[in-house]
N, C-alpha and C positions, 0 to 999 in steps of 0.2 A: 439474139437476145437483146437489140438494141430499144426494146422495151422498157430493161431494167438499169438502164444509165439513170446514173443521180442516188441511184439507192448505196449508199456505206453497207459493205460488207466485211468481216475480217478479214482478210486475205489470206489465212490460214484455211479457215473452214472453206472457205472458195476451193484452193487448192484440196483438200480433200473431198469435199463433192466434186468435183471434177475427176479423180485419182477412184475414184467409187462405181464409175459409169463404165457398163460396157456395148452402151448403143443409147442412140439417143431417136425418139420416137416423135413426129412433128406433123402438123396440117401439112395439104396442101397450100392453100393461100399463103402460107407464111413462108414456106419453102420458096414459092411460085416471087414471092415479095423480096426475097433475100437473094432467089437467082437474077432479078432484074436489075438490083444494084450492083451487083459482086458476079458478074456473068463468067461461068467456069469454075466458080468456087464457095457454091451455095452449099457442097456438105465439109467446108474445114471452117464455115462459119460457129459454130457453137461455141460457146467461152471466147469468142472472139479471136478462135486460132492457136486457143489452149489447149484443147482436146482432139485428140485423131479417133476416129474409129467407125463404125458403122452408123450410116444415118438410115432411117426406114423413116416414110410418109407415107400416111394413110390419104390415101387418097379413091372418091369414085368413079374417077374416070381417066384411068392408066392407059389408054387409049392415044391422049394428046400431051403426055409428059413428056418432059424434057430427056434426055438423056439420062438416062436409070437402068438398072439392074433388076428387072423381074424376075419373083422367085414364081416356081411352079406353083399350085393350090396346094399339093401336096407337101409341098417344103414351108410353106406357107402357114401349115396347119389345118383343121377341120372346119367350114362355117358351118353354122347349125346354132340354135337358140341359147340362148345365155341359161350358165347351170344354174339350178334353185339353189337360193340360200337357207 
């Protein structure tokens, strides 16, 4: 999230969106951009080493990622067309 450097936050409310998360969902490129700096600890980057938990990246071509945990399709969930609203 080194994005949002400079931005005033409360430090409260930080703390509680952070305390709110139970996984945190990200690009590829960003992922790909934060393992080249920080090689070996692209997923305790979030909050900046505030937050532990499961990272998932979407990504389309899981083929040539880095060290990751692939879930089955089935664990994964069902692909198929977005539901009508």
């Amino acid at each position: 999230m080194d994005w949002m450097s400079g931005v005033e936050v409360n430090p409260d409310s930080h703390q509680e969106s952070i305390a709110g998360l139970g996984a945190v969902l990200g690009g590829r490129r960003g992922y790909d951009a934060v393992a080249e700096r920080h090689p070996g600890k692209a997923g305790e980057q979030p909050y900046g080493g505030a937050w532990r938990g499961p990272v998932f990246v979407l990504t389309h071509h899981p083929e040539d990622a880095r060290a990751v945990v692939r879930l089955p399709r089935h664990r994964a969930g069902p692909v198929g067309p977005r539901p009508r609203r």
